[in-house]
N, C-alpha and C positions, 0 to 999 in steps of 0.2 A: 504494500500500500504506500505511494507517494505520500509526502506531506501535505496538507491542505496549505491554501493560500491565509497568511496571517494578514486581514485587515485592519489598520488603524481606524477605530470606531468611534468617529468625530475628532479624529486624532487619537492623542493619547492621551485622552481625558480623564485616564486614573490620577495625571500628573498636571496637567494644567484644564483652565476652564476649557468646556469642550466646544468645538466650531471656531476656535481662532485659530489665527495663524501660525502663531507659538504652540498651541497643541499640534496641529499641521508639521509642523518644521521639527519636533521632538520626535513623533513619528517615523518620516524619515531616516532622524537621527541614526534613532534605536535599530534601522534594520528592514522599513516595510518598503515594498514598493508600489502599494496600495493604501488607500486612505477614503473614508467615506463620509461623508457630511450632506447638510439637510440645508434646503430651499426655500424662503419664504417673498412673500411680496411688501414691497413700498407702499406709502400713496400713490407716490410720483411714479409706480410702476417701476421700480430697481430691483433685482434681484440679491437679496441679502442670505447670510448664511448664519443661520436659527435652529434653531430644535423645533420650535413650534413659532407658531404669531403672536402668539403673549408672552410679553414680555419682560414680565418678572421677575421671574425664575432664573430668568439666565442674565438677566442686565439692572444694572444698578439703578434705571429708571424710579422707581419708587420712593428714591431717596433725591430724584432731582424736582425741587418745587415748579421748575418752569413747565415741567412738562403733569404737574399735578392736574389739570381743568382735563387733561385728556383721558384721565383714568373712565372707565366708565362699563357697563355690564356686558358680557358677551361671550360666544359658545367657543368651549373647548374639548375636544373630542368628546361630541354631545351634551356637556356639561356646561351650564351655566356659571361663570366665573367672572370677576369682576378685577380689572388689572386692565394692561396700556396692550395695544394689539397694533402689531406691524403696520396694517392699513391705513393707521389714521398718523404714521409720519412720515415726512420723506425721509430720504437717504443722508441728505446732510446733518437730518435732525437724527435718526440713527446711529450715527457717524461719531456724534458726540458723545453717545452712553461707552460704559465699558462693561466686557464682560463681568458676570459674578458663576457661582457653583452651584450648578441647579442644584447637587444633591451634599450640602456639605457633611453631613455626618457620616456617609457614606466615603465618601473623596476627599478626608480631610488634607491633603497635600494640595491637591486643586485647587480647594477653598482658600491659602494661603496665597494665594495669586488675583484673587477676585480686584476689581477695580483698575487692574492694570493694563490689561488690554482693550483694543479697539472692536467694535463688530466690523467684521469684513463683510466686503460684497463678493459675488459672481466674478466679477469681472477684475477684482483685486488680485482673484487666489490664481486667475487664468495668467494673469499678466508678470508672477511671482517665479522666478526660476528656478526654485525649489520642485516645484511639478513635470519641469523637463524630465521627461523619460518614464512618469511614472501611471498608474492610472487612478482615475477617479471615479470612484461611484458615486452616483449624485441624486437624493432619493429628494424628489420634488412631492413636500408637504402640503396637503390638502389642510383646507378650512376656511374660515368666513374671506379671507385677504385675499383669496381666488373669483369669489363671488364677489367681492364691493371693489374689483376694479376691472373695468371695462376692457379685458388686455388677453391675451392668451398664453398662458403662461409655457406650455412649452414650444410656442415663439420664438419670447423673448430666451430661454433656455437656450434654442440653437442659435437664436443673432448672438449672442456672447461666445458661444465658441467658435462660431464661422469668424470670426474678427480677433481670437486668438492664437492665430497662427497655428496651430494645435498639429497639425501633421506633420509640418515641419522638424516642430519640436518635441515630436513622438508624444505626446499626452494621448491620452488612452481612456475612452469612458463605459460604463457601464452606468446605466438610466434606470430609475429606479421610481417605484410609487406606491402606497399602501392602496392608492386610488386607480385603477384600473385603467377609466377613463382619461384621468392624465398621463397616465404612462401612455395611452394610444394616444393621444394629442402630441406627446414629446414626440413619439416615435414618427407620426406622419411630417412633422416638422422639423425633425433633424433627417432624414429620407429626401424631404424637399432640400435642401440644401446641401445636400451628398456629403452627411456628415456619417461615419463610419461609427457604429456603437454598441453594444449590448445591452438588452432588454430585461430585468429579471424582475419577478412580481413577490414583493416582501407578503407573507403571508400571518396573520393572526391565527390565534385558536390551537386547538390541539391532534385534528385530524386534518384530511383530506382525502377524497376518494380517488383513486384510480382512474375512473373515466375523468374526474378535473385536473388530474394531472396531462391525462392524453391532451386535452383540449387546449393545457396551457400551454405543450410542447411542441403545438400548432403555430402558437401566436410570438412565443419569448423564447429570449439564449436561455433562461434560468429561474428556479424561484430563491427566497430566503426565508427561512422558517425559523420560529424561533423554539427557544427551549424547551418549551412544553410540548411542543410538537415533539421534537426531537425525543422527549423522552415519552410519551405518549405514544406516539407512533412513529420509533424507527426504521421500519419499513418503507418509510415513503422515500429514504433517501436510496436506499436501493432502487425502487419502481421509477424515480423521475431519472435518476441514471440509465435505466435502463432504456429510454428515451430519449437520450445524447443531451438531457437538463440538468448541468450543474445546478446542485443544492449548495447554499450560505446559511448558515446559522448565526441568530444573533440572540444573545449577544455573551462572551466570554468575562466574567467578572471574578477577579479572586476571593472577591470577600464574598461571595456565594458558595466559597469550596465548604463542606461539613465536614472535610479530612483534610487531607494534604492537598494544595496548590496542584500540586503532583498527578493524584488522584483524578483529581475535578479535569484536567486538561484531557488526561486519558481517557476518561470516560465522552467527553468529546468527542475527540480524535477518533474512538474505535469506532463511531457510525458511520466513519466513511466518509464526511462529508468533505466537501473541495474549497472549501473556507471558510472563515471564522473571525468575527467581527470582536474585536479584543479594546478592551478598557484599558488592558496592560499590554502592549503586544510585546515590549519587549522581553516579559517572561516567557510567553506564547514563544516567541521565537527562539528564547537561550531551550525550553524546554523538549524544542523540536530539533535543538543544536543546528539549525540555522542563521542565528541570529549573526550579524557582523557584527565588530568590533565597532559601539557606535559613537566614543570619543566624546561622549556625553553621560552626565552619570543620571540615573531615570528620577532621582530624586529619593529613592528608597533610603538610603544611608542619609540620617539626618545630621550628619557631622558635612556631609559636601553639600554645597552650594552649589542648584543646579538653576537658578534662577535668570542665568545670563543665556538663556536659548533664543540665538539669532532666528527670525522668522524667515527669514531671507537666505537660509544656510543651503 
């Protein structure tokens, strides 16, 4: 059995806040030559790089009074929730929050870095030579910021890569969507402008049937499934291989192991699957002894100071 592909998942967000650049460029560092990050929309119609459209959780907004008149009620994966949402700023107004740690009790190393970075756009991370050579998967987020602007979002997806040189400079993508319907919209849209890519549909839940596997190894290069699946039903990672569909699994977290770090990777690893979206990847990778020497220390050892990570490396 090969090794599976180890994904940077929103970076290496065990160590810095996750969707910046500094996660991004840590990443790298460490060993991957893949990295995955999430898509959300502007007022002004920009592509920014978010977890979700509320903005919270992951950006220090709530503690900026200028932007207090804009807090106000609205859905979150189905949820009524009430906090500042992508939609209603532009990109310059964005520009000026900095990251924070969605989940700080969980990432307390990440959380030590909250306030210090920028939110990047689209077209920041295309334009960063860090991404030379590597690939991106890019799961464009559903929810209200899709609806409350007049625009089509996998579009604007392919105008940003069609203007980043991307072939040239070997970049590599894999197009991604919980949302079915915008993964076909990226896909008609990056097709119209002969942009070269891979299609794989993230999946929720704990099963899948067979026959919707066939149907989806019609339409896509691949699904990603997450853990419950995995362990629920690992069979399915055999059946959609069997079907020329790599399976991704997400998402890899140490502090989920109930044994050894060890253990919990192995348990992974054995269903086969052909990559593996990792919080840590550079244990993921020293644990598959692949990992390169990556000249940066991941932050684990609290005696080094790992805080000087160029985004731009």
């Amino acid at each position: 059995m090969s090794n599976p592909l180890v994904i940077g998942h929103r970076g290496a967000c065990g160590y810095r806040p996750e969707n910046t650049l500094e996660s991004f460029a840590l990443a790298f560092q460490q060993g991957v030559t893949t990295i995955e990050f999430d898509l959300v929309l502007t007022k002004d119609a920009a592509l920014v790089i978010r977890h979700e459209n509320e903005l919270s959780r992951t950006t220090d907004i709530s503690s900026r009074p200028e932007f207090a008149d804009l807090a106000r009620w609205g859905e979150l994966e189905g949820e009524s929730v009430e906090g500042w949402f992508s939609e209603d700023l532009t990109l310059a107004q964005i520009k000026s929050l900095r990251a924070i740690e969605r989940m700080p009790v969980r990432r307390p190393l990440s959380a030590t870095c909250d306030g210090q970075f920028e939110i990047p756009s689209f077209g920041e991370l295309l334009a960063d030579s860090m991404v030379e050579g590597k690939t991106l998967i890019v799961e464009i987020k559903d929810g209200t910021h899709v609806s409350a602007i007049d625009t089509n979002m996998g579009e604007l997806v392919a105008n940003e890569i069609a203007v980043s040189r991307y072939a040239e400079r070997n970049i590599n993508f894999v197009i991604e969507s919980f949302s079915i319907e915008l993964l076909r919209q990226a896909k008609i849209a990056l097709v119209a402008h002969d942009i070269s890519a891979k299609y794989f549909l993230p999946i929720d839940g704990d099963s899948i049937t067979y026959a919707e596997i066939e149907s989806l190894a019609q339409e896509f290069d691949g699904i990603s499934i997450g853990m419950p699946m995995l362990r629920e039903s690992p069979q399915v990672v055999e059946q959609a291989q069997r079907l020329a569909l790599p399976v991704y699994v997400f998402t890899a977290r140490t502090e989920n192991a109930k044994e050894s770090v060890a253990k919990y990777f192995d348990s992974i690893i054995s269903c086969g699957v052909d990559g593996i979206f990792a919080d840590q990847p550079d244990l993921l990778l020293r644990h598959l002894g692949s990992a390169e020497s990556p000249g940066v220390d991941s932050g684990l050892d609290p005696g080094v100071d790992s805080g000087n990570v160029s985004p731009h490396a």
